[in-house]
C-alpha positions as CSV (number, residue, x, y, z in Angstrom):
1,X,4.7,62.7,12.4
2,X,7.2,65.4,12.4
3,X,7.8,67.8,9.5
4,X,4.7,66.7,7.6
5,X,4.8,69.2,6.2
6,X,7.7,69.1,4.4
7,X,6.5,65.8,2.5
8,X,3.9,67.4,1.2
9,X,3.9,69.2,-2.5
10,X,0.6,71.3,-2.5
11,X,-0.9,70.4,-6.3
12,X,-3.3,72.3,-8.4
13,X,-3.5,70.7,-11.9
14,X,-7.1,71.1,-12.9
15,X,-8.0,72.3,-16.3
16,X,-10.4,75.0,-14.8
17,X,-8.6,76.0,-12.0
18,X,-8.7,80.0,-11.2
19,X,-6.5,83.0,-10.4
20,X,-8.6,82.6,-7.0
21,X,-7.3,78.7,-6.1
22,X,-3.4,80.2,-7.2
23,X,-4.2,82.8,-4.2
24,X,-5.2,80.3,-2.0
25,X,-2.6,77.6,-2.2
26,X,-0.3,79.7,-2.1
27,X,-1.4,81.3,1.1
28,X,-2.2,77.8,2.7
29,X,1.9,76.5,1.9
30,X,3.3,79.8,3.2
31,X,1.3,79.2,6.5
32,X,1.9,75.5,6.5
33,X,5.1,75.6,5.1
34,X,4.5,72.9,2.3
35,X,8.2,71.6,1.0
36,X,6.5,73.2,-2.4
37,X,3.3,73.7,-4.6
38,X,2.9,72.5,-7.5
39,X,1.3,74.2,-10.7
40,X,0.9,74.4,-14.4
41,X,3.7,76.2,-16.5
42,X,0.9,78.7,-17.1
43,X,1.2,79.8,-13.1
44,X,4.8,79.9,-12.1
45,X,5.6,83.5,-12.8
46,X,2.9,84.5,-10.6
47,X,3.4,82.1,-8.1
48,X,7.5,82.4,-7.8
49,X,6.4,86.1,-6.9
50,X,4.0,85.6,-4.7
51,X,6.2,83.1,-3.0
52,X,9.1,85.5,-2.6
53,X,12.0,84.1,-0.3
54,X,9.5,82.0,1.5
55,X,11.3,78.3,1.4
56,X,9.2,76.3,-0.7
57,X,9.6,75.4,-3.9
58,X,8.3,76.2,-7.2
59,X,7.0,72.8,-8.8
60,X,5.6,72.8,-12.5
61,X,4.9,69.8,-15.5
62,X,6.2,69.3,-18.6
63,X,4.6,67.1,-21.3
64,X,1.5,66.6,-19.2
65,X,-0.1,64.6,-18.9
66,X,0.4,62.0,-21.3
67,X,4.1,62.9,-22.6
68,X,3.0,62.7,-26.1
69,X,5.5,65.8,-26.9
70,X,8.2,65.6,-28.9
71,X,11.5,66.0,-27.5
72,X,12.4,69.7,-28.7
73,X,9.1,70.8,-27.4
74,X,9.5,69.2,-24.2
75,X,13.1,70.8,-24.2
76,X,11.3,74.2,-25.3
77,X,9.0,73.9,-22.0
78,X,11.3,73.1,-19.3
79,X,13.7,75.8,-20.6
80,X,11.0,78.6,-20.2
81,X,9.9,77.1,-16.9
82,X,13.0,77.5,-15.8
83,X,13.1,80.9,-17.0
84,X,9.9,82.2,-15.2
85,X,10.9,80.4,-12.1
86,X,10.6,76.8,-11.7
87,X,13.0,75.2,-9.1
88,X,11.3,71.6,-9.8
89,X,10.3,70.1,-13.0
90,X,8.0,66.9,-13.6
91,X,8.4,65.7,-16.4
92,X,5.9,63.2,-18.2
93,X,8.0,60.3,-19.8
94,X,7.3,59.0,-23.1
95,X,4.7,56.5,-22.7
96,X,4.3,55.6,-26.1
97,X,8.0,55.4,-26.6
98,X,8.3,52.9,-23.9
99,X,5.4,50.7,-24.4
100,X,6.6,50.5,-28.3
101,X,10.1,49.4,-26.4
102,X,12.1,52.3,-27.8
103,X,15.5,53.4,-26.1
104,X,13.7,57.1,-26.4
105,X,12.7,58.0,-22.9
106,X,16.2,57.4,-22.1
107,X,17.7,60.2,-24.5
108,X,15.2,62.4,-23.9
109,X,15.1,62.0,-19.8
110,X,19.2,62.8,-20.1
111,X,18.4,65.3,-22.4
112,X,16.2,67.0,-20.4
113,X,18.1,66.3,-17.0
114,X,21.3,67.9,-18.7
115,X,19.2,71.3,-19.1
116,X,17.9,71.0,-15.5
117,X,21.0,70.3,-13.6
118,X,23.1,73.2,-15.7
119,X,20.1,75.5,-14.2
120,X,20.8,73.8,-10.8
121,X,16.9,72.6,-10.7
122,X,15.6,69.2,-9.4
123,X,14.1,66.7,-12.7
124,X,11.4,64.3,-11.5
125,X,9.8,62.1,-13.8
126,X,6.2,60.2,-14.0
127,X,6.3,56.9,-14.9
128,X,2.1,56.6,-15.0
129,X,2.4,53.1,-12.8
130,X,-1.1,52.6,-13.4
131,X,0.0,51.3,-17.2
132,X,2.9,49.6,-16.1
133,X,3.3,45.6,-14.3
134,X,5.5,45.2,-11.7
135,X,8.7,44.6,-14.1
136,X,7.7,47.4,-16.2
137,X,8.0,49.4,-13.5
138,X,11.5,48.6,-12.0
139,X,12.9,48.9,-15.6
140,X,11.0,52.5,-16.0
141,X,12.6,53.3,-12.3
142,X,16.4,52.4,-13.9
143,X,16.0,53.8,-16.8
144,X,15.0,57.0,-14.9
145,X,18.1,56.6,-12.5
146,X,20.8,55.9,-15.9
147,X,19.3,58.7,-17.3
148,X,19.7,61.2,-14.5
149,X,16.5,61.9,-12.6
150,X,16.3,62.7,-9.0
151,X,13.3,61.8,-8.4
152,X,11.0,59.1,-9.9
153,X,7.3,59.9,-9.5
154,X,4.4,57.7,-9.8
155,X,1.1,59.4,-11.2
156,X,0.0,62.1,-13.0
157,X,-3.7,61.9,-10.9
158,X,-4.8,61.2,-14.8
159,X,-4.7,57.9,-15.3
160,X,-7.2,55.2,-13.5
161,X,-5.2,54.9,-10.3
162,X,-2.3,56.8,-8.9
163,X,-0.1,55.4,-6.4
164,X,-0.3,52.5,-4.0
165,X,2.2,51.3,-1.2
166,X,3.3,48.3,-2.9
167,X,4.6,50.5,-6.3
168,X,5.9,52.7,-3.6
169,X,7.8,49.7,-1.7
170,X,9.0,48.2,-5.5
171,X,10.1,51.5,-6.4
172,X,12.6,52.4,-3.5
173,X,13.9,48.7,-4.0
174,X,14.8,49.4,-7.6
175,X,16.2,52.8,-6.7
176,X,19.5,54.1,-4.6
177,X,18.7,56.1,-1.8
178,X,20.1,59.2,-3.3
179,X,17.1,59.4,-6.0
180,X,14.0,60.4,-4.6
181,X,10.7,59.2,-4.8
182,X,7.4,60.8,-5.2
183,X,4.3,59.3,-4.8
184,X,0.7,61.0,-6.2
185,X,-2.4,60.5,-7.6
186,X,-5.4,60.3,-5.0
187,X,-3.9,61.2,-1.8
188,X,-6.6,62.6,0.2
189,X,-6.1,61.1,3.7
190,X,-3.3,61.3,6.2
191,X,-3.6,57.8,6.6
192,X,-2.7,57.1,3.5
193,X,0.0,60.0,3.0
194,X,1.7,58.2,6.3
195,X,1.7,54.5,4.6
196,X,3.3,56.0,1.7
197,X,6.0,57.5,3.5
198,X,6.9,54.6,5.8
199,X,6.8,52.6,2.3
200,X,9.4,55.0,1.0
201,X,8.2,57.8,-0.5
202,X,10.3,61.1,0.0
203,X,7.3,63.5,-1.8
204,X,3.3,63.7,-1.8
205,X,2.0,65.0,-4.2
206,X,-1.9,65.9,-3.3
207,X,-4.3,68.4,-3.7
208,X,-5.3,67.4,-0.5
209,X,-2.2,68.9,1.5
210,X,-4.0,71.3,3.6
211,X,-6.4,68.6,4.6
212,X,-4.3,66.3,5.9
213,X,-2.3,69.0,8.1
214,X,-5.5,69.6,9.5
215,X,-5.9,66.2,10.0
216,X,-2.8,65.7,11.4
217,X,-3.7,68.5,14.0
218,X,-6.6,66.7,15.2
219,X,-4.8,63.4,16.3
220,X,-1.4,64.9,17.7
Protein backbone atom coordinates (compact mmCIF):
# COMPACT_ATOMS: atom_id res chain seq x y z
CA UNK A 1 0.00 0.00 0.00
CA UNK A 2 0.95 3.49 -0.78
CA UNK A 3 1.48 6.21 1.78
CA UNK A 4 1.48 3.77 4.77
CA UNK A 5 2.99 5.75 6.29
CA UNK A 6 0.78 8.37 6.60
CA UNK A 7 -1.94 6.11 8.43
CA UNK A 8 0.18 5.50 10.85
CA UNK A 9 0.31 7.66 14.40
CA UNK A 10 3.58 6.36 16.14
CA UNK A 11 2.25 5.86 20.02
CA UNK A 12 4.16 5.80 23.20
CA UNK A 13 1.84 5.73 26.19
CA UNK A 14 3.50 3.59 28.77
CA UNK A 15 3.69 4.57 32.25
CA UNK A 16 7.61 3.97 32.42
CA UNK A 17 8.47 5.10 29.19
CA UNK A 18 12.01 7.14 29.01
CA UNK A 19 13.56 10.35 27.65
CA UNK A 20 15.56 7.48 25.55
CA UNK A 21 12.11 5.91 23.75
CA UNK A 22 10.99 10.05 23.13
CA UNK A 23 14.46 10.11 21.09
CA UNK A 24 13.82 7.26 19.34
CA UNK A 25 10.24 7.63 17.99
CA UNK A 26 10.86 10.62 17.12
CA UNK A 27 13.80 9.76 15.04
CA UNK A 28 11.96 6.63 13.55
CA UNK A 29 8.67 9.14 12.27
CA UNK A 30 11.02 11.80 10.84
CA UNK A 31 12.72 8.95 8.74
CA UNK A 32 9.48 7.25 8.09
CA UNK A 33 7.48 10.10 7.86
CA UNK A 34 4.65 8.93 10.33
CA UNK A 35 1.35 11.30 9.65
CA UNK A 36 2.25 11.93 13.68
CA UNK A 37 3.41 10.45 17.06
CA UNK A 38 1.59 10.33 19.69
CA UNK A 39 2.67 11.05 23.44
CA UNK A 40 1.73 11.93 26.90
CA UNK A 41 1.08 15.73 27.76
CA UNK A 42 4.18 15.30 29.90
CA UNK A 43 6.32 15.00 26.30
CA UNK A 44 4.95 17.42 23.84
CA UNK A 45 7.18 20.37 24.53
CA UNK A 46 10.14 18.34 23.86
CA UNK A 47 8.88 16.52 21.13
CA UNK A 48 7.19 19.69 19.09
CA UNK A 49 10.94 20.80 19.23
CA UNK A 50 12.52 18.03 18.28
CA UNK A 51 10.05 17.78 15.53
CA UNK A 52 10.71 21.22 14.16
CA UNK A 53 8.95 21.92 10.63
CA UNK A 54 9.12 18.23 9.95
CA UNK A 55 5.26 17.43 8.78
CA UNK A 56 4.03 15.28 11.28
CA UNK A 57 1.93 16.02 13.83
CA UNK A 58 2.03 16.44 17.43
CA UNK A 59 -0.63 13.93 19.01
CA UNK A 60 -1.18 13.96 22.93
CA UNK A 61 -4.31 12.59 25.51
CA UNK A 62 -6.49 14.14 27.62
CA UNK A 63 -8.40 12.38 30.53
CA UNK A 64 -6.49 9.22 29.93
CA UNK A 65 -7.17 6.73 30.13
CA UNK A 66 -10.36 6.27 31.75
CA UNK A 67 -11.95 9.89 31.39
CA UNK A 68 -12.76 10.07 34.92
CA UNK A 69 -11.83 13.97 34.94
CA UNK A 70 -13.97 16.47 35.46
CA UNK A 71 -14.84 18.77 32.78
CA UNK A 72 -12.80 21.99 33.94
CA UNK A 73 -9.80 19.79 34.38
CA UNK A 74 -10.12 18.17 31.14
CA UNK A 75 -10.65 21.81 29.78
CA UNK A 76 -7.44 22.80 31.93
CA UNK A 77 -5.39 19.99 30.03
CA UNK A 78 -6.20 20.42 26.51
CA UNK A 79 -5.70 24.21 26.96
CA UNK A 80 -1.97 23.75 28.12
CA UNK A 81 -1.45 20.99 25.45
CA UNK A 82 -2.28 23.26 23.19
CA UNK A 83 -0.05 25.67 24.58
CA UNK A 84 3.24 23.58 24.62
CA UNK A 85 2.38 22.29 21.20
CA UNK A 86 -0.21 19.82 20.49
CA UNK A 87 -1.74 19.97 16.95
CA UNK A 88 -4.02 16.77 17.85
CA UNK A 89 -5.83 16.10 20.96
CA UNK A 90 -7.43 12.62 22.15
CA UNK A 91 -9.59 12.97 24.29
CA UNK A 92 -11.05 10.15 26.71
CA UNK A 93 -14.93 10.52 26.84
CA UNK A 94 -16.83 10.18 29.94
CA UNK A 95 -17.33 6.59 30.43
CA UNK A 96 -19.11 6.75 33.57
CA UNK A 97 -21.21 9.59 32.31
CA UNK A 98 -22.41 7.53 29.45
CA UNK A 99 -22.88 4.18 30.90
CA UNK A 100 -25.05 6.16 33.83
CA UNK A 101 -26.95 7.58 30.47
CA UNK A 102 -26.16 11.21 31.18
CA UNK A 103 -26.30 13.92 28.31
CA UNK A 104 -22.60 14.86 29.76
CA UNK A 105 -20.11 13.57 27.22
CA UNK A 106 -22.04 15.62 24.88
CA UNK A 107 -21.39 19.09 26.70
CA UNK A 108 -18.24 18.29 27.55
CA UNK A 109 -17.07 16.81 23.95
CA UNK A 110 -18.50 20.49 22.51
CA UNK A 111 -17.02 22.07 25.17
CA UNK A 112 -13.80 20.81 24.53
CA UNK A 113 -14.14 20.85 20.61
CA UNK A 114 -14.98 24.67 20.87
CA UNK A 115 -11.42 25.26 22.63
CA UNK A 116 -9.73 23.03 19.90
CA UNK A 117 -11.14 24.33 16.83
CA UNK A 118 -10.60 28.32 18.10
CA UNK A 119 -6.81 26.94 18.39
CA UNK A 120 -7.30 25.44 14.80
CA UNK A 121 -6.27 21.82 16.31
CA UNK A 122 -7.92 18.39 15.36
CA UNK A 123 -10.31 16.79 18.66
CA UNK A 124 -10.49 13.01 18.44
CA UNK A 125 -12.27 11.14 20.93
CA UNK A 126 -12.11 7.40 22.50
CA UNK A 127 -15.10 5.75 22.89
CA UNK A 128 -13.29 2.49 24.77
CA UNK A 129 -15.50 -0.01 22.26
CA UNK A 130 -14.33 -2.72 24.26
CA UNK A 131 -17.21 -1.57 26.96
CA UNK A 132 -19.69 -0.72 24.54
CA UNK A 133 -22.37 -3.30 22.23
CA UNK A 134 -22.85 -2.67 18.94
CA UNK A 135 -25.81 0.09 19.59
CA UNK A 136 -23.80 1.62 22.24
CA UNK A 137 -21.36 2.20 19.90
CA UNK A 138 -23.16 3.93 16.98
CA UNK A 139 -24.98 6.22 19.58
CA UNK A 140 -21.25 7.03 21.23
CA UNK A 141 -20.12 7.63 17.33
CA UNK A 142 -23.23 10.40 16.89
CA UNK A 143 -22.96 11.76 19.87
CA UNK A 144 -19.28 12.35 19.00
CA UNK A 145 -20.22 13.78 15.40
CA UNK A 146 -23.32 16.34 17.13
CA UNK A 147 -20.90 17.29 19.44
CA UNK A 148 -18.03 18.24 17.07
CA UNK A 149 -15.23 15.73 16.85
CA UNK A 150 -13.28 14.94 13.89
CA UNK A 151 -12.32 12.00 14.52
CA UNK A 152 -13.80 9.14 16.62
CA UNK A 153 -11.22 6.74 17.92
CA UNK A 154 -11.64 3.31 19.24
CA UNK A 155 -9.22 2.30 22.13
CA UNK A 156 -7.16 3.62 24.62
CA UNK A 157 -4.73 0.08 24.37
CA UNK A 158 -6.12 -0.04 28.21
CA UNK A 159 -8.99 -1.72 28.16
CA UNK A 160 -9.34 -5.77 27.39
CA UNK A 161 -9.38 -5.34 23.64
CA UNK A 162 -8.76 -2.48 21.38
CA UNK A 163 -10.15 -2.39 17.93
CA UNK A 164 -11.50 -5.00 15.55
CA UNK A 165 -12.63 -4.64 11.88
CA UNK A 166 -16.20 -5.13 12.43
CA UNK A 167 -16.30 -1.80 15.14
CA UNK A 168 -14.17 -0.34 12.45
CA UNK A 169 -16.89 -1.26 9.61
CA UNK A 170 -20.00 -0.15 12.24
CA UNK A 171 -18.21 2.97 12.99
CA UNK A 172 -17.70 4.43 9.35
CA UNK A 173 -21.48 3.40 8.83
CA UNK A 174 -22.65 5.58 11.68
CA UNK A 175 -20.27 8.42 10.64
CA UNK A 176 -20.11 10.97 7.50
CA UNK A 177 -17.13 10.79 5.64
CA UNK A 178 -15.94 14.09 6.68
CA UNK A 179 -15.26 12.74 10.42
CA UNK A 180 -12.42 10.60 10.65
CA UNK A 181 -11.82 7.46 12.21
CA UNK A 182 -9.03 6.10 14.24
CA UNK A 183 -8.60 2.71 15.07
CA UNK A 184 -5.96 1.50 18.08
CA UNK A 185 -5.37 -0.81 20.67
CA UNK A 186 -3.14 -3.84 19.67
CA UNK A 187 -1.98 -3.16 16.29
CA UNK A 188 1.17 -4.94 15.86
CA UNK A 189 0.94 -6.53 12.36
CA UNK A 190 0.65 -5.04 8.90
CA UNK A 191 -1.91 -7.45 8.22
CA UNK A 192 -3.98 -6.24 10.52
CA UNK A 193 -3.18 -2.35 10.14
CA UNK A 194 -4.30 -3.09 6.23
CA UNK A 195 -7.79 -4.80 7.33
CA UNK A 196 -8.46 -1.88 9.37
CA UNK A 197 -7.90 0.55 6.68
CA UNK A 198 -9.85 -1.18 3.89
CA UNK A 199 -12.67 -1.49 6.86
CA UNK A 200 -12.49 2.31 7.07
CA UNK A 201 -10.19 3.46 9.31
CA UNK A 202 -8.40 6.88 8.37
CA UNK A 203 -5.67 6.58 11.54
CA UNK A 204 -3.55 3.68 13.37
CA UNK A 205 -2.72 4.25 16.20
CA UNK A 206 0.17 1.56 17.25
CA UNK A 207 3.27 1.33 19.02
CA UNK A 208 4.13 -0.90 16.45
CA UNK A 209 4.49 1.68 13.49
CA UNK A 210 8.00 1.18 12.68
CA UNK A 211 7.36 -2.57 12.59
CA UNK A 212 4.99 -2.67 10.18
CA UNK A 213 6.92 -0.31 7.69
CA UNK A 214 9.50 -2.71 7.95
CA UNK A 215 7.15 -5.20 7.28
CA UNK A 216 5.73 -3.53 4.54
CA UNK A 217 9.29 -3.34 3.08
CA UNK A 218 9.70 -6.97 3.05
CA UNK A 219 6.58 -7.83 0.87
CA UNK A 220 6.60 -4.81 -1.71
Amino acid sequence: MKNLNRFLESTLLRPTMTAKEVDLLIADAIEEQFVGVCVPPFWVKKTKRDLKDQDIQVVTVIGFPFGFEDTATKVAATKEAIKEGADELDLVWSQTAFHSGMNWPKIEIAQIAKICHEADRILKVIIETAYLSPDQIKEACIICQDAGADFVKTSTGYAPSGANVENIRLMRESLPSAIGLKASGGIKTLDFALELIRAGADRIGTSSAKAIMDAQRKVS
